[in-house]
C-alpha positions as CSV (number, residue, x, y, z in Angstrom):
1,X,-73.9,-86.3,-77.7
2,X,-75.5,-87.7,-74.3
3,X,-75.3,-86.2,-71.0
4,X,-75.9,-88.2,-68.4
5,X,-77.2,-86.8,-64.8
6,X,-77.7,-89.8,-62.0
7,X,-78.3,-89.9,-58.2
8,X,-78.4,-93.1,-55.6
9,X,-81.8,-91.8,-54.2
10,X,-84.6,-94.4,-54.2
11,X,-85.4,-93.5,-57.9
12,X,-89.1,-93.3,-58.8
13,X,-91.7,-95.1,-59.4
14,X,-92.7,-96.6,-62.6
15,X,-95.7,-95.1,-63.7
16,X,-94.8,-91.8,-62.6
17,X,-91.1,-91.7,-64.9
18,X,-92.6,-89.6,-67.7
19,X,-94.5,-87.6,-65.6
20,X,-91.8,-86.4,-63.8
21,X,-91.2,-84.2,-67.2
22,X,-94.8,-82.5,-66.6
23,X,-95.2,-79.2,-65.5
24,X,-95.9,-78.8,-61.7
25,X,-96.2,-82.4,-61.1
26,X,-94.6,-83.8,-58.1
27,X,-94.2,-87.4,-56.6
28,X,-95.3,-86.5,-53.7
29,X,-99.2,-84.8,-52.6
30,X,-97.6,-83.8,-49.0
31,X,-94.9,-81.5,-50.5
32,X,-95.5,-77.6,-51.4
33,X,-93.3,-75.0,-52.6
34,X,-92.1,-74.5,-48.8
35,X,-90.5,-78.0,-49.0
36,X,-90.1,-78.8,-52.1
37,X,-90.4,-76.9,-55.6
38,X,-93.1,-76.3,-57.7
39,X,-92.7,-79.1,-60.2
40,X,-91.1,-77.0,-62.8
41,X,-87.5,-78.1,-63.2
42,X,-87.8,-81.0,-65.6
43,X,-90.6,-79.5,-67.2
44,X,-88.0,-76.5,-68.0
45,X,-84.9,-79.1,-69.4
46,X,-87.4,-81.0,-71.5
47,X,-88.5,-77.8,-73.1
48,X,-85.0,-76.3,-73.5
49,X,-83.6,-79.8,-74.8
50,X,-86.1,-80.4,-77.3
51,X,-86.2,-76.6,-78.9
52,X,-82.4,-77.6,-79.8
53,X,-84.2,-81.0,-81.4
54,X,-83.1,-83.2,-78.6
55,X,-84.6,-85.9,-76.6
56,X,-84.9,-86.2,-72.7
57,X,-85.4,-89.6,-71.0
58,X,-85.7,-90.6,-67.5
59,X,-85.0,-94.6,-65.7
60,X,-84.4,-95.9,-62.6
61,X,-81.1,-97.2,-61.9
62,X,-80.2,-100.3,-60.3
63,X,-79.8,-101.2,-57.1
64,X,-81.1,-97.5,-57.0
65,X,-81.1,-93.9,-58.2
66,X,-82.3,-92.0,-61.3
67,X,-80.7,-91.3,-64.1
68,X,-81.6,-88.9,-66.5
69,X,-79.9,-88.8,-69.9
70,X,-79.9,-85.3,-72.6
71,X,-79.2,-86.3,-76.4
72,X,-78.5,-83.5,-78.5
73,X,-77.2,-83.7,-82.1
74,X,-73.9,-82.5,-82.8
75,X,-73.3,-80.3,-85.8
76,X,-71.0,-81.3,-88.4
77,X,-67.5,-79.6,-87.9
């Protein structure tokens, strides 16, 4: 099963796309936990998805965006 999360934001650069699963990192130097996080969201979904054997992937999206896609495995029913 893949869940799929996407916004039309600018997306991110490159280089930074696995990064962006890092704890604390954040795109931008300027920004603090006043305006914007500490860096620990996508650290916190990488962890959780891959403790249930799951794999977490980031890309941009064209014209723009991000899209982040979840794959868990399904158990047999």
């Amino acid at each position: 099963m893949t869940i799929s999360v996407a916004d039309q934001d600018p997306g991110v650069p490159e280089d930074a796309l696995q990064q962006i699963f890092d704890p604390f990192f954040r795109l931008e130097d300027s920004r603090s936990r006043e305006t914007g996080g500490i860096g620990l969201g996508l650290a916190i979904v990488k962890t959780c998805v891959e403790a249930c054997q799951g794999t977490v992937n980031a890309r941009n999206r064209a014209p723009s965006g991000l899209q982040v896609d979840i794959t868990l495995k399904t158990s047999p029913q």
